[in-house]
C-alpha positions as CSV (number, residue, x, y, z in Angstrom):
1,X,12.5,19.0,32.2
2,X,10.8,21.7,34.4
3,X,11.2,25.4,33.7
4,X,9.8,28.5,35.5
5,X,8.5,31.7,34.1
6,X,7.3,34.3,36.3
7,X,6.1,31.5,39.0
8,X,4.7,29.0,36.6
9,X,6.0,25.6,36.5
10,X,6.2,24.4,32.6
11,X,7.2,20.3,32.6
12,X,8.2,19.8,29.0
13,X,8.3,16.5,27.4
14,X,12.2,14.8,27.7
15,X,12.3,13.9,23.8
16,X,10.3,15.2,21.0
17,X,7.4,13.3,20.1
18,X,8.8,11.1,16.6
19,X,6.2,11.1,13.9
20,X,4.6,7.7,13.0
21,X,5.7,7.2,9.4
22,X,4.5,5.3,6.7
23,X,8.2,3.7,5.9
24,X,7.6,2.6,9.7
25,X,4.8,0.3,8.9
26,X,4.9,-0.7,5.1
27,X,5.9,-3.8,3.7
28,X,9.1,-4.1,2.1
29,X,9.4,-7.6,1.1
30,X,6.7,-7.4,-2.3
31,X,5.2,-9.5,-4.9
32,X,5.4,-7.8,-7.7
33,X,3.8,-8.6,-10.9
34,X,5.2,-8.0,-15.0
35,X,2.5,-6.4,-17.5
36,X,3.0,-9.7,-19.6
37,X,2.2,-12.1,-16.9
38,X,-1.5,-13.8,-17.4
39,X,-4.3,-13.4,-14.8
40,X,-4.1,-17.2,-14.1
41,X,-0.6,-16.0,-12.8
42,X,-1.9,-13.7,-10.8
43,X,-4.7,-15.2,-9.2
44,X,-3.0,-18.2,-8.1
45,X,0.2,-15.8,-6.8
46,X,-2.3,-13.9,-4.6
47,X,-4.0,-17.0,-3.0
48,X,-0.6,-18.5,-2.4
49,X,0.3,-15.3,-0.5
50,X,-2.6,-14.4,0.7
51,X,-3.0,-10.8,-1.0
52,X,-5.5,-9.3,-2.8
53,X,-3.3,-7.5,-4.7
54,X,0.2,-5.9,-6.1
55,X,2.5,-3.6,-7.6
56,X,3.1,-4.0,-11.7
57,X,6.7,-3.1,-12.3
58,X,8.4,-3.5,-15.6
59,X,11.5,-5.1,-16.7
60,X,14.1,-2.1,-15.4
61,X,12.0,-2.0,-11.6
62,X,9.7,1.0,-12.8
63,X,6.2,1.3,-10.9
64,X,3.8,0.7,-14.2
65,X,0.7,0.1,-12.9
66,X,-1.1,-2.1,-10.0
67,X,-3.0,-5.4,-9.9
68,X,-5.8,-6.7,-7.8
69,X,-8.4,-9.0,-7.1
70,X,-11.4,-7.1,-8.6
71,X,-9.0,-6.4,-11.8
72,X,-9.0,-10.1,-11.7
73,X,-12.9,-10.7,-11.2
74,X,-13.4,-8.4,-14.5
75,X,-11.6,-11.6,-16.3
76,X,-13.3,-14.3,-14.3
77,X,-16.3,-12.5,-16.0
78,X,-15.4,-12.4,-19.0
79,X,-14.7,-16.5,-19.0
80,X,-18.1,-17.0,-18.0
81,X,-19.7,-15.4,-21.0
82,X,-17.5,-17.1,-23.3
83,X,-17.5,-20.7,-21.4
84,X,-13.9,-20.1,-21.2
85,X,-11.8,-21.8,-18.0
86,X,-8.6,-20.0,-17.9
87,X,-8.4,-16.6,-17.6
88,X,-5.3,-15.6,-20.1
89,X,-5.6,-11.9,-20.2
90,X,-1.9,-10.2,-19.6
91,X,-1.8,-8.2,-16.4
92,X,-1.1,-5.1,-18.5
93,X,-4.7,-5.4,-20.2
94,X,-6.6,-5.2,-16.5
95,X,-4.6,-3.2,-14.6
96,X,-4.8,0.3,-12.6
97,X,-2.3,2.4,-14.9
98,X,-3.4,5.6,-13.3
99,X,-1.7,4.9,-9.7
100,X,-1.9,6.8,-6.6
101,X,1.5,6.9,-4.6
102,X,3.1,7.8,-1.2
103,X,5.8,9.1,-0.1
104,X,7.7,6.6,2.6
105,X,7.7,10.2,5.0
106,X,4.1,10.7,5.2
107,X,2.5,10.5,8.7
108,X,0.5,7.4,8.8
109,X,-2.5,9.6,9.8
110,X,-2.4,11.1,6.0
111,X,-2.0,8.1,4.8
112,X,-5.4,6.8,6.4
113,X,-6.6,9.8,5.4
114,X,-5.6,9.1,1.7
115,X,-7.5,5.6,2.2
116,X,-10.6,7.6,3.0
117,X,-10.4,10.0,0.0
118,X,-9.7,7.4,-2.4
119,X,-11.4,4.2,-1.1
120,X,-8.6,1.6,-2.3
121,X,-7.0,-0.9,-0.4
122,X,-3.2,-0.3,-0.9
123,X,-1.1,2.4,-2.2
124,X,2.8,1.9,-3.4
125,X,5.2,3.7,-1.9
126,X,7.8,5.9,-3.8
127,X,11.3,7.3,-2.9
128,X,12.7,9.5,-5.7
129,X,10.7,7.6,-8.2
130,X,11.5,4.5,-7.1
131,X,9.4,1.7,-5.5
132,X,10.7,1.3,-2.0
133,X,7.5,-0.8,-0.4
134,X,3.5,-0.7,-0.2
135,X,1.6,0.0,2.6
136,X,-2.0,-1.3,2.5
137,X,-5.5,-0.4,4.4
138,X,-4.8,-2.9,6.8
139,X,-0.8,-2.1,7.4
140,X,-2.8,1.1,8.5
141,X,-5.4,-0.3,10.8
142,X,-2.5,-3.4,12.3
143,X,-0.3,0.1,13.6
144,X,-2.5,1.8,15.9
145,X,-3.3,-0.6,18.8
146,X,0.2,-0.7,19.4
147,X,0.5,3.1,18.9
148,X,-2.5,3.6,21.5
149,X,-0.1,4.1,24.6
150,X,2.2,7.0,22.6
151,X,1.5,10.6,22.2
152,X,0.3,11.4,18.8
């Protein structure tokens, strides 16, 4: 659309520019983990799928904590000390209690940001409490080739 003002010619943009959302470019479909499960669980869920880590929820859905491959590696320690070859420490024993969320809303340019302040590979994402996805570092890094042709 082009408007004049006192013999200017102003060409405004047809639609508003749409932010780029972190619900955009999460993943939906998790693995999730109980607090009772054993690392042994773990570890062989994330080499199955190919993640290095995941959500803790407990029985009713509730975000209770996160799990992760270095969690993991503090067990794998520990069964070298004590000659030990399975790793049965519960999930709730080595994971992240203390987790940092997002909001499905955010602009993924806070979200990097986030990644930056924090220096952690994944954050859950929570709608009114509730666990509605994750998006991880390289969710992030994966959006903006395809976002390089758009107006930010």
């Amino acid at each position: 659309m082009v408007k004049s003002f006192q013999g200017v010619r102003v060409v405004e943009p047809k639609s508003k520019v749409q932010p780029i959302l972190v619900k955009d470019h999460m993943s939906t479909k998790l693995v999730t983990f109980r607090p009772s499960q054993t690392i042994d669980q773990v570890m062989e869920e994330l080499t199955k799928r190919k993640i290095s880590g995941a959500p803790v929820v407990d029985e009713s859905g509730a975000l209770v904590g996160i799990i992760s491959e270095v969690d993991c590696l503090k067990e794998i320690i520990k069964g070298k000390y004590t000659n030990t070859v399975r790793f049965p420490a519960r999930v709730e024993e080595l994971m992240t209690k203390d987790v940092i969320t997002l909001s499905p809303d955010i602009s993924l340019f806070d979200a990097a940001q986030k990644f930056l302040d924090y220096q952690i590979r994944r954050f859950p994402v929570l709608k009114e409490g509730r666990l509605v996805g994750q998006i991880s570092l390289s969710d992030v890094i994966r959006a903006f080739p395809s976002l390089k042709h758009t107006t930010w």
